[in-house]
C-alpha positions in Angstrom: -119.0 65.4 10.6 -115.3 66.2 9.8 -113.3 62.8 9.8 -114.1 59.6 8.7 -112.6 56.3 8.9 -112.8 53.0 9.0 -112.3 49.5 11.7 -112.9 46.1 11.0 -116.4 47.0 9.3 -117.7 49.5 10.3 -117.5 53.2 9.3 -116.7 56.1 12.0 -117.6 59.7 11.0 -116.7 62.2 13.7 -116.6 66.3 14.4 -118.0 68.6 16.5 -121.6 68.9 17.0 -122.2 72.1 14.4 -123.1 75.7 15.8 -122.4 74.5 19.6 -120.7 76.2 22.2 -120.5 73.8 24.3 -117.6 70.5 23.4 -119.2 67.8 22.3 -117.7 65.8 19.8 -119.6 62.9 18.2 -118.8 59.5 16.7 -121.3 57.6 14.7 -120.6 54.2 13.6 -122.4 53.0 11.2 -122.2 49.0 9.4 -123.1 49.2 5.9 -124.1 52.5 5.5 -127.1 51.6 8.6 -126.4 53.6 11.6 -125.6 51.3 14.7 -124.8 53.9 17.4 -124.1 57.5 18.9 -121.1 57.9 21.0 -119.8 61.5 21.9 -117.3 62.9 24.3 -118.8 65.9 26.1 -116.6 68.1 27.9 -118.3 70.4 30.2 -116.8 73.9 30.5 -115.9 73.3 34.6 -113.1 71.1 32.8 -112.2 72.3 29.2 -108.8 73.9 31.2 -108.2 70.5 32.2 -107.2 69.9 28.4 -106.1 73.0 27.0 -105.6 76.2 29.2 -106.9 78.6 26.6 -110.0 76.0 26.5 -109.4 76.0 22.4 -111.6 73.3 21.2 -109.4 72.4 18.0 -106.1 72.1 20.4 -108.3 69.8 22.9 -109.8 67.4 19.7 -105.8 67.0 18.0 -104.5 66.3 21.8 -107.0 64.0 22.9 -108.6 62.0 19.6 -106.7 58.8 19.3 -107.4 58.3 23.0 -111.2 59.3 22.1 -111.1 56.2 18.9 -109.3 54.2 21.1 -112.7 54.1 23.3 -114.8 53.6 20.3 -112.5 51.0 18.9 -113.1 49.0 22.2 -116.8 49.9 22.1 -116.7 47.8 18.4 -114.8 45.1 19.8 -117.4 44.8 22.7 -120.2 44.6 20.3 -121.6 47.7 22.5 -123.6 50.0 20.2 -125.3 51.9 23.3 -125.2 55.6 22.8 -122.9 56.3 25.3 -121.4 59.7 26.1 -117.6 60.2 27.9 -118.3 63.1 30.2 -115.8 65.3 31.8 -116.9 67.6 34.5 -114.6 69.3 37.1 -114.6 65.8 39.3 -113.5 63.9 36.5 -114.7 61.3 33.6 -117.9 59.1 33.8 -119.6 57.0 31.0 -123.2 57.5 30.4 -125.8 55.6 28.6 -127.3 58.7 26.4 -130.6 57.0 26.8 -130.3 57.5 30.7 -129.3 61.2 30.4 -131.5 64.0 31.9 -129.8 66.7 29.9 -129.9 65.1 26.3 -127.4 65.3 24.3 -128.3 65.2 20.5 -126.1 65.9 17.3 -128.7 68.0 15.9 
């Protein structure tokens, strides 16, 4: 993970998922250093244009990221620690339970 930060108590550590070619960028909140849930954004290549014409992943993350921790702020303040994923596909944004998924989506 690349950033960290904190809300209200809990720790955020985000970044890229390492070695991927594919965007997905992962937030994992943890409360006292215990891990409470997975939440990534997950742009599929049909859409990376949407955000960036040259589809440069490091343009995308500094355009889009507060919007991205705005999300996970108002996961916290739901008391929702689902792993979720923020899709974006060529017809638009959906929220998925990761646990629902049939492609998985894992930070390993």
């Amino acid at each position: 993970m690349q950033e960290k930060w904190t809300y209200k108590n809990y720790e955020i550590k985000e970044g890229l998922k390492p070695g991927s070619s594919k965007f997905q960028y992962f937030f994992t909140v943890s409360e006292q250093g215990m891990k409470k849930s997975n939440y990534c954004v997950w742009i599929k290549d049909d859409a990376l244009s949407r955000f960036d014409e040259s589809e440069n992943f490091d343009t995308i993350i500094s355009s889009q990221r507060e919007n991205w921790s705005k999300w996970i702020r108002e996961k916290i303040d739901a008391q929702d620690f689902q792993n979720r994923a923020l899709q974006f596909d060529k017809t638009g944004e959906k929220e998925i339970n990761l646990s629902e998924m049939n492609e998985r989506v894992t930070m390993d």
